[in-house]
Rosetta silent file (secondary structure, phi, psi, omega in degrees, C-alpha in Angstrom):
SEQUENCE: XXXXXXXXXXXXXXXXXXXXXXXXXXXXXXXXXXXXXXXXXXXXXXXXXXXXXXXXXXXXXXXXXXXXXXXXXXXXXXXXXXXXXXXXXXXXXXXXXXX
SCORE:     score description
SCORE:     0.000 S_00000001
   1 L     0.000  -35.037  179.528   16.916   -5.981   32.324 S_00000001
   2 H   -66.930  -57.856 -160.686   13.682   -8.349   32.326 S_00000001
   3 H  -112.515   39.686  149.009   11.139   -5.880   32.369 S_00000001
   4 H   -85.974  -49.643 -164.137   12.882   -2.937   30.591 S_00000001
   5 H   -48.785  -37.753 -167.535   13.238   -5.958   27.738 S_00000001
   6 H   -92.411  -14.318  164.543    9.264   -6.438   28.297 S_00000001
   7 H   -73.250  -69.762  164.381    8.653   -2.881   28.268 S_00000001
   8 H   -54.833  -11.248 -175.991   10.344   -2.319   25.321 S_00000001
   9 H   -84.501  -58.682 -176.116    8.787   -5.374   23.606 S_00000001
  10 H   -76.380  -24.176  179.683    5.129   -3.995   24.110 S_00000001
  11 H   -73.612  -18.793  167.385    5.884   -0.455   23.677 S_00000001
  12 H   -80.865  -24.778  176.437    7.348   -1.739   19.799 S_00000001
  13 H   -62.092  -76.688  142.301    4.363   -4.074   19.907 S_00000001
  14 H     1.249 -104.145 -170.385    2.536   -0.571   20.425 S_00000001
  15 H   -81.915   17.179  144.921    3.646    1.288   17.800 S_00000001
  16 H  -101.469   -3.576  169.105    3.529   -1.108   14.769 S_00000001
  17 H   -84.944    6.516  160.226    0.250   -2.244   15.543 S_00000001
  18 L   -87.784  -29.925 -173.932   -0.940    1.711   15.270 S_00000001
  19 H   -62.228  -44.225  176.566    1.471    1.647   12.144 S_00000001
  20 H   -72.817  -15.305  153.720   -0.463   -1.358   10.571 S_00000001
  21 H  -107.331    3.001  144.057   -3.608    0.359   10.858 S_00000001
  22 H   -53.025  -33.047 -162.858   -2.280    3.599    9.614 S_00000001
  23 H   -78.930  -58.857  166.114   -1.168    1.119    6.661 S_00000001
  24 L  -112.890   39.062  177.342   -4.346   -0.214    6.181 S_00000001
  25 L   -90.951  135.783 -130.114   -6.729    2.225    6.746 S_00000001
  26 L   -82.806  111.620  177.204   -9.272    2.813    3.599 S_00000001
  27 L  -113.866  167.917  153.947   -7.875    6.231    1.677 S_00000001
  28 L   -78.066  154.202  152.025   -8.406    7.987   -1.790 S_00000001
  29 L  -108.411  169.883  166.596   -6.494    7.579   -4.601 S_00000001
  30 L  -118.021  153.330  145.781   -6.252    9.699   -7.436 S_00000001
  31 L    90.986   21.609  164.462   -6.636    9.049  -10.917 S_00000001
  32 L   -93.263    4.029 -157.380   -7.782    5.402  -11.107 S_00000001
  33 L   -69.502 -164.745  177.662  -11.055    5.882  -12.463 S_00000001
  34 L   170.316  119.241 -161.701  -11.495    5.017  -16.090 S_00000001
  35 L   -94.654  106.740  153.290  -14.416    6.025  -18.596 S_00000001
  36 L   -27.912  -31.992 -127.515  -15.528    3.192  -19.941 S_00000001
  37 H   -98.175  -39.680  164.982  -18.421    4.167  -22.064 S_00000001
  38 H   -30.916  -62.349 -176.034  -16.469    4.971  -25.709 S_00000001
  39 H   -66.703  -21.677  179.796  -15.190    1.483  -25.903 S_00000001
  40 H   -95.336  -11.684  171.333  -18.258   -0.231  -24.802 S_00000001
  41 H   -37.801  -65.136  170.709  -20.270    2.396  -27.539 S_00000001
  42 H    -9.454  -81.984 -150.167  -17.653    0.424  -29.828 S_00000001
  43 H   -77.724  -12.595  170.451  -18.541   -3.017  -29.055 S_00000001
  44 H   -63.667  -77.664 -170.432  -22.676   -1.922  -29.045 S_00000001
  45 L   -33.136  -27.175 -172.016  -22.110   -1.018  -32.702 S_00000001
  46 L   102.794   -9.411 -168.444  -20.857   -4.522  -33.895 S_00000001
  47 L   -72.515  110.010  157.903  -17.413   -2.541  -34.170 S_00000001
  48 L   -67.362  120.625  173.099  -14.133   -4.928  -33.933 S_00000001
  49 L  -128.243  161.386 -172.386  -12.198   -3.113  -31.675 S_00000001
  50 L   -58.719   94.325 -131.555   -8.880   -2.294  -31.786 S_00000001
  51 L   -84.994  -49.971 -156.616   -6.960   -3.296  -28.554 S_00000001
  52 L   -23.778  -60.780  169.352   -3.989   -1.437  -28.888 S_00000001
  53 H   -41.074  -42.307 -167.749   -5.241    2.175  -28.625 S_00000001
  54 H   -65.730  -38.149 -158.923   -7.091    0.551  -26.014 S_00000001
  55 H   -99.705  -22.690  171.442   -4.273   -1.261  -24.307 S_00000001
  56 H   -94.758  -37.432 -163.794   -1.933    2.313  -24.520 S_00000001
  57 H   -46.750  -69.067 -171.373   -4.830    4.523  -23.357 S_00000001
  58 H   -21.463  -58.286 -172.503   -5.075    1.997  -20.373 S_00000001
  59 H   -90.810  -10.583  172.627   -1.510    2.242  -19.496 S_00000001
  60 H   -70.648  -57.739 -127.775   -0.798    6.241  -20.159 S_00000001
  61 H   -80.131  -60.706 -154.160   -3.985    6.261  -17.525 S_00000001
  62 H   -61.953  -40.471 -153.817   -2.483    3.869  -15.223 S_00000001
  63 H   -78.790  -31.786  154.562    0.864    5.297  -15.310 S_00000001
  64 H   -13.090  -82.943 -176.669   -0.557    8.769  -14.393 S_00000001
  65 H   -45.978  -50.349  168.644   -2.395    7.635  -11.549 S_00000001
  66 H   -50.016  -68.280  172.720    0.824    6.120  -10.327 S_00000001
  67 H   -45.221  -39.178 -163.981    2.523    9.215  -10.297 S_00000001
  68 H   -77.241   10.138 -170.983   -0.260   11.289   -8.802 S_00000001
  69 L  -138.264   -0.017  179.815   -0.314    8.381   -5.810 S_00000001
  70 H   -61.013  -42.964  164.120    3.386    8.193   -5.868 S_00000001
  71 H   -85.365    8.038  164.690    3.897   10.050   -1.959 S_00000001
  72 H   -76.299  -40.020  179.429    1.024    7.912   -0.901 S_00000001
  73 H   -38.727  -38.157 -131.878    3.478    4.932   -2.084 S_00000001
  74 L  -121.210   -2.037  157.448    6.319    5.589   -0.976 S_00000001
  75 H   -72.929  -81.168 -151.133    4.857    6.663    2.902 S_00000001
  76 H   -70.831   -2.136 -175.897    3.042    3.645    3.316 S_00000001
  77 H   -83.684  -50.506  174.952    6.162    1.705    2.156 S_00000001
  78 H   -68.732  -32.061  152.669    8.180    3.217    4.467 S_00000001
  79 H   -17.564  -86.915 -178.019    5.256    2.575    7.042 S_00000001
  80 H   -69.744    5.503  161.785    5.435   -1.138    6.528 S_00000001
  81 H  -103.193  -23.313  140.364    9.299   -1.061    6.581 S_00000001
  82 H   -37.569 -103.540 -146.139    8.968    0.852   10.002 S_00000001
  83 H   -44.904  -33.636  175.712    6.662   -1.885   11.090 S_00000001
  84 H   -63.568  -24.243  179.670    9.186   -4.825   10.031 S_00000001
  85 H   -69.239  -51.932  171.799   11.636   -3.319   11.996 S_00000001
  86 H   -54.749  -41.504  178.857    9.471   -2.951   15.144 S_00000001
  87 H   -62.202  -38.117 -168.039    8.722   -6.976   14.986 S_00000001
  88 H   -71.839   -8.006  161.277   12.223   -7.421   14.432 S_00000001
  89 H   -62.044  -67.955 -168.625   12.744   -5.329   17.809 S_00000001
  90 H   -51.088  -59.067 -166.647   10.307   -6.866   19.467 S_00000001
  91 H   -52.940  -52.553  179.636   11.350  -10.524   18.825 S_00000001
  92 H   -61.401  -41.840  173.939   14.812   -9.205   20.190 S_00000001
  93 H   -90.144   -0.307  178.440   13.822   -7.887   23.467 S_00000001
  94 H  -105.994    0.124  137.031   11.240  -10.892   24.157 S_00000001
  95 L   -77.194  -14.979  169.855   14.575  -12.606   23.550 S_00000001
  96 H   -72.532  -53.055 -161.235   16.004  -10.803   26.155 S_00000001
  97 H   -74.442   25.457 -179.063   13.245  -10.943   28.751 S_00000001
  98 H  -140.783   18.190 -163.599   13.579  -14.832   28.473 S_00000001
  99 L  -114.310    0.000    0.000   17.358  -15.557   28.657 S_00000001
């Protein structure tokens, strides 16, 4: 039972530390960019500007991008809910291997 428990400890040890760099390895997104150069035209003129337009453009933009990044979300979510599970595994059999 001791070293299946210790087997089983490193081999969960194992796969969330590949999961946690699957998690936080550098990816694209889509759709966050955001063209700037209208609004700062605006404020170069001397132009008060209006935030609203500014403040829905912003969030129509944002809320895009979320959807278009929405099965990157909801992967890496499950990812890092995978990985809690593996510690909580782990913890359990390196409670084993010690009793």
């Amino acid at each position: 039972m001791l070293f299946r428990s210790i087997a089983l400890a490193i081999g969960f040890f194992g796969l969330s530390a590949i999961l946690a760099v699957v998690v936080v390895w550098p990816r694209d997104w889509d759709g966050f960019e955001h063209d700037m150069r209208p609004n700062v035209a605006e404020i170069d003129d001397g132009e008060l500007v209006d935030m609203f337009p500014l403040t829905i453009s912003w969030a129509e933009m944002y809320e895009d991008a979320r959807a278009a990044n929405q099965g990157k979300y909801r992967w890496l979510t499950a990812a890092f809910t995978a990985i809690c599970a593996l510690v909580a595994l782990q913890v359990i059999c390196w409670g084993l291997a010690i009793l």
